[in-house]
C-alpha positions as CSV (number, residue, x, y, z in Angstrom):
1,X,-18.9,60.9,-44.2
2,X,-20.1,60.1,-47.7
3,X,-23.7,57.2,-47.7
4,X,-22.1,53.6,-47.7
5,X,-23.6,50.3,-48.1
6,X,-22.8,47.3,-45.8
7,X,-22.5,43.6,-46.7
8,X,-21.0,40.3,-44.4
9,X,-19.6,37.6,-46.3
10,X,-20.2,34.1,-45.0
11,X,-17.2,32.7,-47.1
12,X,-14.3,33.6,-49.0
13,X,-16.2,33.1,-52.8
14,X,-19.4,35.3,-51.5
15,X,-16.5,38.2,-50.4
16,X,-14.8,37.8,-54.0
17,X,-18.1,38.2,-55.7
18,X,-19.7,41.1,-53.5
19,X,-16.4,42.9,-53.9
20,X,-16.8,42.8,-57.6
21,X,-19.7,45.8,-57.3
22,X,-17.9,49.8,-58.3
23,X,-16.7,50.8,-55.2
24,X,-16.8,47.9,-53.1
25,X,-13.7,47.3,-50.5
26,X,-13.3,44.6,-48.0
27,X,-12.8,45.5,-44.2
28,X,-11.4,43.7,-41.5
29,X,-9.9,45.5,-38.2
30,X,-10.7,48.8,-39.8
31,X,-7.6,50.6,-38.1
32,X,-6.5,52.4,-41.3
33,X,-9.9,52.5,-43.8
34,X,-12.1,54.6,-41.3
35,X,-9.3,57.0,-40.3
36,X,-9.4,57.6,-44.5
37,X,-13.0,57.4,-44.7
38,X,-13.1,60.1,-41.9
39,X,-10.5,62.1,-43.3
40,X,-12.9,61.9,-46.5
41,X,-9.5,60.4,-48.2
42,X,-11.4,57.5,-49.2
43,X,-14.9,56.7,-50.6
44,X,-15.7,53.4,-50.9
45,X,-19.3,52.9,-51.9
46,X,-19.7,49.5,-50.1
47,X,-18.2,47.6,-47.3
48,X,-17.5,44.0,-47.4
49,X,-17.0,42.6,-44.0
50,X,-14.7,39.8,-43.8
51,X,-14.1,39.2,-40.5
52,X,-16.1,36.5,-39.8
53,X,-14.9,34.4,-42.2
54,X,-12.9,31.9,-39.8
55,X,-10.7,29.9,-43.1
56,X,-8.8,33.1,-42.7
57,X,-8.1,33.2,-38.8
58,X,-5.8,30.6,-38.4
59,X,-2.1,29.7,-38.4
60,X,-0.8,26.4,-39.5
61,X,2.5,24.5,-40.3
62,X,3.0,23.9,-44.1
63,X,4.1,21.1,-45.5
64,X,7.5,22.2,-46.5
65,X,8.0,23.0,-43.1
66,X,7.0,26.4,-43.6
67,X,4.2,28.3,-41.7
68,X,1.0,30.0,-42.8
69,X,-1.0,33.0,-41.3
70,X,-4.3,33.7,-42.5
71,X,-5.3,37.1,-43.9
72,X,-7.7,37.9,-40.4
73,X,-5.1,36.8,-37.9
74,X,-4.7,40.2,-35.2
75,X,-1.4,41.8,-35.1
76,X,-1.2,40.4,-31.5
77,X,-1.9,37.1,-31.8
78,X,0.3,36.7,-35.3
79,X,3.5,38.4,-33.3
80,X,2.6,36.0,-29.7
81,X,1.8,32.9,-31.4
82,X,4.3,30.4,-30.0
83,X,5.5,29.6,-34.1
84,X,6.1,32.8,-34.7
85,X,7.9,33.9,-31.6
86,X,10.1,30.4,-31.9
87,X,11.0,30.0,-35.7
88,X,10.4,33.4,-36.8
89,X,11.3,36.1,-34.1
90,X,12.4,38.9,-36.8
91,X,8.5,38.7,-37.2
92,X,7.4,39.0,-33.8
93,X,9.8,42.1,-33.1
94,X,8.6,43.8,-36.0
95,X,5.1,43.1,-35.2
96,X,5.3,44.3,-31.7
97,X,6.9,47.6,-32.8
98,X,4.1,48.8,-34.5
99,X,1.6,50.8,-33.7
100,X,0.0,50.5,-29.7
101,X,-1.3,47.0,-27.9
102,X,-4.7,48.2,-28.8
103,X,-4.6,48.7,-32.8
104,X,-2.7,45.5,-32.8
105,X,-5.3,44.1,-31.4
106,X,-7.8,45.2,-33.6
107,X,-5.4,44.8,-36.9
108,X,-5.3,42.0,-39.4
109,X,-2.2,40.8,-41.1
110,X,-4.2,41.1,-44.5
111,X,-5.0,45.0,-43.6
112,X,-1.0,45.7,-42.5
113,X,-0.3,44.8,-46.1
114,X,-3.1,47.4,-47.1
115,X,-2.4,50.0,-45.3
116,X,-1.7,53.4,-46.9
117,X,1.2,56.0,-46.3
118,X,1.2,58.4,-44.2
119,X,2.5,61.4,-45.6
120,X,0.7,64.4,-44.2
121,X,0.2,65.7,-47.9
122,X,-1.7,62.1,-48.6
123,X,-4.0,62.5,-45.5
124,X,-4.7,66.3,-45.7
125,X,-7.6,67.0,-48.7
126,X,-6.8,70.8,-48.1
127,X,-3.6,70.1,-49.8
128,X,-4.8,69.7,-53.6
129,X,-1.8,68.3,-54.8
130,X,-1.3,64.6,-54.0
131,X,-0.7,62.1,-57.2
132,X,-1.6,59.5,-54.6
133,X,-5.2,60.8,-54.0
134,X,-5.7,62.4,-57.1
135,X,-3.7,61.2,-59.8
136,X,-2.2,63.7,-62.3
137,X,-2.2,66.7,-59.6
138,X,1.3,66.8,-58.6
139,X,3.3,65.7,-55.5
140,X,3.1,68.8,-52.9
141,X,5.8,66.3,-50.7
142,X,8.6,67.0,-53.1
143,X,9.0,70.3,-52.2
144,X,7.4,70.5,-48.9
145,X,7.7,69.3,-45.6
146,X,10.0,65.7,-46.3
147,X,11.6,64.9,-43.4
148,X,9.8,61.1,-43.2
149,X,10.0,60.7,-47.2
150,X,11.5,58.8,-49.6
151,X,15.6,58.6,-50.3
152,X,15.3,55.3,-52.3
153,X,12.9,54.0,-55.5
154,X,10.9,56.9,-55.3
155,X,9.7,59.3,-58.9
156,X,9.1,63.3,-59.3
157,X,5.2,61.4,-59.1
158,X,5.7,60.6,-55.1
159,X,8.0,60.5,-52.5
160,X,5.6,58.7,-49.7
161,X,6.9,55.9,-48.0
162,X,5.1,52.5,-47.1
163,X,4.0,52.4,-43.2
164,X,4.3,48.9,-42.4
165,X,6.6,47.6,-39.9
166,X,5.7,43.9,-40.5
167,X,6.0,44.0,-44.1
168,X,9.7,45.1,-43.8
169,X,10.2,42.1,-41.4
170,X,8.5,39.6,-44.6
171,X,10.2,41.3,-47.0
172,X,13.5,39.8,-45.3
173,X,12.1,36.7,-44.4
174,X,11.2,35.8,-48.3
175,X,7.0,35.6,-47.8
176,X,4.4,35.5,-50.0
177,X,1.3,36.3,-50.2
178,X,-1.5,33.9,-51.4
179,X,-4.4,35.7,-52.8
180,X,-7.8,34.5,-54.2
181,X,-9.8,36.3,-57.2
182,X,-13.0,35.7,-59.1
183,X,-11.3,33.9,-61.6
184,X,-8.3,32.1,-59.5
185,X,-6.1,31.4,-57.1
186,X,-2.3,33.5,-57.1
187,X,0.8,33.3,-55.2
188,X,2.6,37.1,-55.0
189,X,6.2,36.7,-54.1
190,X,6.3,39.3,-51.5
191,X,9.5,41.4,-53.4
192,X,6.8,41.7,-56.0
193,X,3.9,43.0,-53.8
194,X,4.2,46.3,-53.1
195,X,5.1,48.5,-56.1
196,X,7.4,51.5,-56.4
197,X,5.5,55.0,-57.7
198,X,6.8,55.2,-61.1
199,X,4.0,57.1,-62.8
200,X,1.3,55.5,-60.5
201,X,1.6,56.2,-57.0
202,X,-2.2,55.7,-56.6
203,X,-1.7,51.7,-56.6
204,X,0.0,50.6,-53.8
205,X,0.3,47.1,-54.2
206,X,0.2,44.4,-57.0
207,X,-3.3,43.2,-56.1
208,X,-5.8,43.2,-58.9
209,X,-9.4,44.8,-58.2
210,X,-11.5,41.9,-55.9
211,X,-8.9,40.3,-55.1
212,X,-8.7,39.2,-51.2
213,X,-5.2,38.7,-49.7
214,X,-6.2,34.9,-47.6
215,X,-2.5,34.3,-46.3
216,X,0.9,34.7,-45.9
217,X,3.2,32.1,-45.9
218,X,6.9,31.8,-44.5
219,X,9.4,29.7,-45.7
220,X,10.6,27.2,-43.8
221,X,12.4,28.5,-40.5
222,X,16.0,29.4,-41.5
223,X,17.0,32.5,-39.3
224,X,15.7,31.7,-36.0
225,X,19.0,32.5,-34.3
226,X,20.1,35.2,-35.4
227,X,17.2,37.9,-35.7
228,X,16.8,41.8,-34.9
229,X,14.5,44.7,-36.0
230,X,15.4,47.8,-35.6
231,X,13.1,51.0,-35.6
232,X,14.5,54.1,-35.2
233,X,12.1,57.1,-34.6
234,X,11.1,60.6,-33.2
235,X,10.0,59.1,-29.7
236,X,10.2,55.7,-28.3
237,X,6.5,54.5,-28.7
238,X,3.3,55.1,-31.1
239,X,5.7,56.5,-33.6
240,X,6.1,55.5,-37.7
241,X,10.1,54.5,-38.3
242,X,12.2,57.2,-39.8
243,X,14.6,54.3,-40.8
244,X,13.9,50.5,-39.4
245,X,16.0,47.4,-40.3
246,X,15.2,43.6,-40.3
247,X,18.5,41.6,-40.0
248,X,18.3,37.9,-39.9
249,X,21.4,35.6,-40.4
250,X,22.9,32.0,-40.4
251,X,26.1,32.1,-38.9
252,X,28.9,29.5,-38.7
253,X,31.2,31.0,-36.5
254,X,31.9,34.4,-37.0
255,X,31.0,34.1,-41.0
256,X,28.3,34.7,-42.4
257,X,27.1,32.1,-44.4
258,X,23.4,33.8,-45.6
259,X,21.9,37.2,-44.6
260,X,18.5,38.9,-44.8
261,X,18.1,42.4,-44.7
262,X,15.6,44.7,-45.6
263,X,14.8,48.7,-44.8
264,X,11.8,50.6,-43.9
265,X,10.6,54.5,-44.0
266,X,13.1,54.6,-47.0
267,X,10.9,53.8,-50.0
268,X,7.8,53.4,-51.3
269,X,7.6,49.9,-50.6
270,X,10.0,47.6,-47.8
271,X,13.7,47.7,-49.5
272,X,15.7,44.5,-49.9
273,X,19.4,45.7,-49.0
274,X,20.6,43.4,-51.8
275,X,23.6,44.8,-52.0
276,X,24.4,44.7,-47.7
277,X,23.3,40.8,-48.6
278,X,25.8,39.9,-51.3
279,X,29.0,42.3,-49.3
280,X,28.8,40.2,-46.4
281,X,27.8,36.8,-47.1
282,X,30.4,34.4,-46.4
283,X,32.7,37.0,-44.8
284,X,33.7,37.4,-41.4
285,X,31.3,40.0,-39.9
286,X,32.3,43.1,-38.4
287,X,31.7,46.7,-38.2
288,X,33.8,48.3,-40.6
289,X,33.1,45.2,-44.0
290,X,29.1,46.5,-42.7
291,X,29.6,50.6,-42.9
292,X,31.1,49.6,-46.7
293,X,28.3,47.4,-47.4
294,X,26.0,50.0,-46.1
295,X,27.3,52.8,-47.9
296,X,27.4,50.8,-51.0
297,X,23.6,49.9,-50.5
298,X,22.8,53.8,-50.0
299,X,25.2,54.6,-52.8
300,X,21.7,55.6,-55.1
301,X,19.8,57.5,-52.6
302,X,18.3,60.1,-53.5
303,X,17.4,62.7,-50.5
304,X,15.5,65.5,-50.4
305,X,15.5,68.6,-48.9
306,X,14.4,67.9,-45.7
307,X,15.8,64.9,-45.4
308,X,19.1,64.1,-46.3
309,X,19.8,62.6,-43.1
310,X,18.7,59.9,-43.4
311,X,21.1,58.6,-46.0
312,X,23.6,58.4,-42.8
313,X,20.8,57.5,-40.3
314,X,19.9,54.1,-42.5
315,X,23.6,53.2,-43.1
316,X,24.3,53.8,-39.2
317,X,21.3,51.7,-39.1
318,X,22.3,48.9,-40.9
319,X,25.5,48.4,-39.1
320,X,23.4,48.0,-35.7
321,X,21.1,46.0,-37.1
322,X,23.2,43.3,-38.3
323,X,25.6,43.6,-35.4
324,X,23.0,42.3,-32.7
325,X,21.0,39.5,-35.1
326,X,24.5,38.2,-34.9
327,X,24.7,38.9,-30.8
328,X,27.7,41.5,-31.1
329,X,27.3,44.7,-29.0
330,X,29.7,47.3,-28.2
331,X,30.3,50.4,-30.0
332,X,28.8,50.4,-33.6
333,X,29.0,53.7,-34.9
């Protein structure tokens, strides 16, 4: 490992100004920074612990109605806190999806938005060619091993997906993520948080440098009912999602009257299935308006070699998703 420096913050200003140094990153639970500093995938210079600053551990009722979870709140605790489990449950499955009980114990919600893909090209530094790691150098993905990759929003720059189970669960649920900087305060609506490749697959997020993600906030509880995240996958535990789905819905009846749907392991960020949204809202919900409305939404996929699969897998996907937020089971293929 390379020489790092180590710093605690007392407060939320003294982390935004030590993180202004070259080379200076925050750390809270660690879980996915030291398995890149190990893998000598990255080289921060200094470490800026922030897990001791409390204004960050907490969860509290907005206002509006809404609820807010600080940046340092563990996995666990976010996805078991009685607020969460009661007014957002799409939250809580996703949450206690990820992962094993131990990393969620360890992880922050602040570092799940962090967290970095894990395509094997990314995480290997014998494999030279990785625009993510070294910008410029090519994408060894494309025409390698891409049976997890990309079918939607990706570029010829990268094909990586985003990791995060809980993010695909806020992208549904309309969150957003409050952040501080040296110079001010922001709000990042979370549709806007995580970028697409384009040309620059090296930046994951919209975050500016020494900024520090304090919060995310939920909209008022509108989808409590009707709620399911599904993760589909090699094996049943400990396993990233080939294709997950977060359904939420308000029902009257059998018609829809608003949905919320987003997908996961398709794309370089959490994908809003705006098109499944619009095709179903305020119709009668069953299986075969959902296979259109899913087909429709994969209608711009763009597989790859290895993976074409999963153009079927996600709309499949969608279908049983939706069907069980709004309690129906039976056959849904």
């Amino acid at each position: 490992m390379d020489a790092i420096s180590y710093q605690r913050a007392a407060d939320v200003n003294g982390a935004i100004q030590a993180a202004q140094q070259p080379g200076a990153v925050f750390i809270g639970g660690g879980t996915n920074l030291l398995d890149l500093m190990k893998g000598g995938v990255a080289h921060p210079v200094t470490l800026i612990d922030i897990t001791r600053l409390t204004a960050l551990q907490n969860v509290e009722t907005l206002p509006d109605g809404g609820l807010r979870i600080g940046a340092l709140v563990r996995n666990s605790d976010a996805a078991n806190h009685a607020l969460v489990r009661t007014r957002y449950p799409l939250l809580t499955q996703a949450l206690l999806s990820g992962a094993s009980a131990q990393l969620r114990n360890m992880a922050t919600v602040g570092g799940n938005l962090m967290q970095r893909t894990r395509c094997g090209y990314f995480y290997d530094t014998a494999f030279t060619q990785c625009n993510k790691r070294i910008p410029g150098s090519g994408c060894a993905a494309a025409g390698g091993f891409n049976r997890m990759h990309a079918i939607l929003g990706a570029s010829p720059q990268c094909v990586a997906v985003n990791p995060s189970d809980m993010s695909v669960a806020l992208a549904a649920l309309d969150a957003t993520v409050q952040v501080s900087g040296p110079n001010s305060t922001r709000a990042i609506p979370f549709a806007q948080f995580h970028r697409l490749p384009g040309d620059r697959p090296d930046l994951d997020t919209t975050l500016q440098p020494g900024e520090l993600i304090t919060s995310v906030d939920l909209p008022p509880p509108a989808f409590s009912d009707h709620a399911h995240y599904l993760k589909v996958r090699d094996r049943a535990s400990y396993a990233f999602a080939l294709v997950s789905v977060a359904a939420a819905l308000q029902m009257d009846g059998h018609t829809v009257q608003a949905a919320r749907v987003a997908l996961g392991g398709v794309a370089h960020r959490p994908w809003r299935a705006g098109v499944v949204e619009a095709r179903i809202t305020g119709q009668p919900l069953n299986a075969a308006t959902l296979r259109e409305a899913a087909a429709a939404e994969l209608a711009s996929a763009q597989p790859l070699k290895g993976n074409a699969f999963k153009v079927a897998l996600a709309q499949r996907a969608i279908v049983r998703s939706v069907l069980l937020a709004a309690g129906q089971t039976g056959d849904f293929a």
